[in-house]
DOGUGU-777921 format. One record per residue (C-alpha): residue number from 1; residue in three letters; chain; x, y, z. Coordinates in steps of 0.5 Angstrom, whole numbers. Each point is the difference from the previous one (the first is absolute). Layout:
! DOGUGU-777921
- nr; rest; kette; x; y; z
- NUM; ala; A; X; Y; Z
...
***
This chain:
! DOGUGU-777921
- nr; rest; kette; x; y; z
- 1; unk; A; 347; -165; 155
- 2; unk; A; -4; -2; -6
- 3; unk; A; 0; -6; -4
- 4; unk; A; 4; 2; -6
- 5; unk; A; 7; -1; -1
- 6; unk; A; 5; 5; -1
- 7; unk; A; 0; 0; -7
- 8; unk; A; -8; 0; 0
- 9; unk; A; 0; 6; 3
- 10; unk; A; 5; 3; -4
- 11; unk; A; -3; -1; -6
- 12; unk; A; -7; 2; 3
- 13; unk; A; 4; 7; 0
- 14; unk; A; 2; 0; -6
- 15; unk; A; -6; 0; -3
- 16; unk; A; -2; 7; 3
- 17; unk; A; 7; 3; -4
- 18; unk; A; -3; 2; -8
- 19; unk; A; 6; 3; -5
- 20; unk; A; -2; 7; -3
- 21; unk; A; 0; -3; -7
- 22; unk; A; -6; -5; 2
- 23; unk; A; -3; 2; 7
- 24; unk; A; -6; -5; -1
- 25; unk; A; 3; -6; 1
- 26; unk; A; 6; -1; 6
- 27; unk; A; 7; -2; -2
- 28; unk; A; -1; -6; 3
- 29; unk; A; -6; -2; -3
- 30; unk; A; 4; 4; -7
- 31; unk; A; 5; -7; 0
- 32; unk; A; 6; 6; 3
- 33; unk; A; 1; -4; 6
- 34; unk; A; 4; -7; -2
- 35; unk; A; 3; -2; 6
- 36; unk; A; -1; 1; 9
- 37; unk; A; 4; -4; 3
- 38; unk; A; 1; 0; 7
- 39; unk; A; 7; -2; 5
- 40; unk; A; -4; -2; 7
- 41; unk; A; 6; -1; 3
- 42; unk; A; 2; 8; -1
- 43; unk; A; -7; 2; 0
- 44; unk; A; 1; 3; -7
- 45; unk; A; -4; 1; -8
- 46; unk; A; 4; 0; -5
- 47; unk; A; -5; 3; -6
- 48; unk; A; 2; -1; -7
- 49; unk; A; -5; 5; -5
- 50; unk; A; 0; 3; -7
- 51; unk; A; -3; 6; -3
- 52; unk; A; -5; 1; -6
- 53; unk; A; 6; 4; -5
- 54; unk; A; 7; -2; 2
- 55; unk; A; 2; 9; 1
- 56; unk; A; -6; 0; 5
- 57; unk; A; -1; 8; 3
- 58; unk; A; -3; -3; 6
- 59; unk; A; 5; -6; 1
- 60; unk; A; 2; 3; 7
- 61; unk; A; -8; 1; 2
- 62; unk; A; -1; -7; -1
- 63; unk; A; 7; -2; 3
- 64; unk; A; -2; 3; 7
- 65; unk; A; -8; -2; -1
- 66; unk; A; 3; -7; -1
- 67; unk; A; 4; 1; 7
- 68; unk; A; -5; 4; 4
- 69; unk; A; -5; -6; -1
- 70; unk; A; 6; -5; 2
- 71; unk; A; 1; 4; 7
- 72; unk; A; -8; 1; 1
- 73; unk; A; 0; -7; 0
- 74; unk; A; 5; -2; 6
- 75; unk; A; 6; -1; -5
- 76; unk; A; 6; 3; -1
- 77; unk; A; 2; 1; -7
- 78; unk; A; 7; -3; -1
- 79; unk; A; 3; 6; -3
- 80; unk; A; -2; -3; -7
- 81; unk; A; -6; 1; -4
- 82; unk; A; 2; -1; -7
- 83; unk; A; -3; 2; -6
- 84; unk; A; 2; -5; -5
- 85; unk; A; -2; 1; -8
***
């Protein structure tokens, strides 16, 4: 088991996840995760993100790169990852 909490983790693999429209810099670094809260109860993360332009093309990609690291970190999304603008 490693040091970091959860949501350090989470964050760690978020800032391998870049957005097409700026691939030098990661979305979290990019300011485009706002939020990663955690329920230990229900053993669940909550993700609140936004996108780089409010009609984004690849809003889905980024979506399921937000889940995909959630779930390789141990945690189970919380059926939400919402996208705020």
């Amino acid at each position: 088991m490693t040091d970091k909490s959860l949501a350090e983790q989470i964050a760690a693999a978020l800032q391998t996840v870049y957005d097409p429209d700026f691939p030098l810099v990661d979305i979290y670094t990019l300011g485009l995760i706002y939020e990663i809260k955690l329920d230990e109860e229900n053993e669940q993360v909550f993700i609140i993100m936004s996108f780089t332009t409010p009609a984004c093309p690849m809003a889905d990609y980024l979506i399921a790169s937000v889940k995909k690291c959630s779930t390789s970190c141990g945690a189970r999304l919380g059926g939400e990852c919402r996208s705020n603008f």
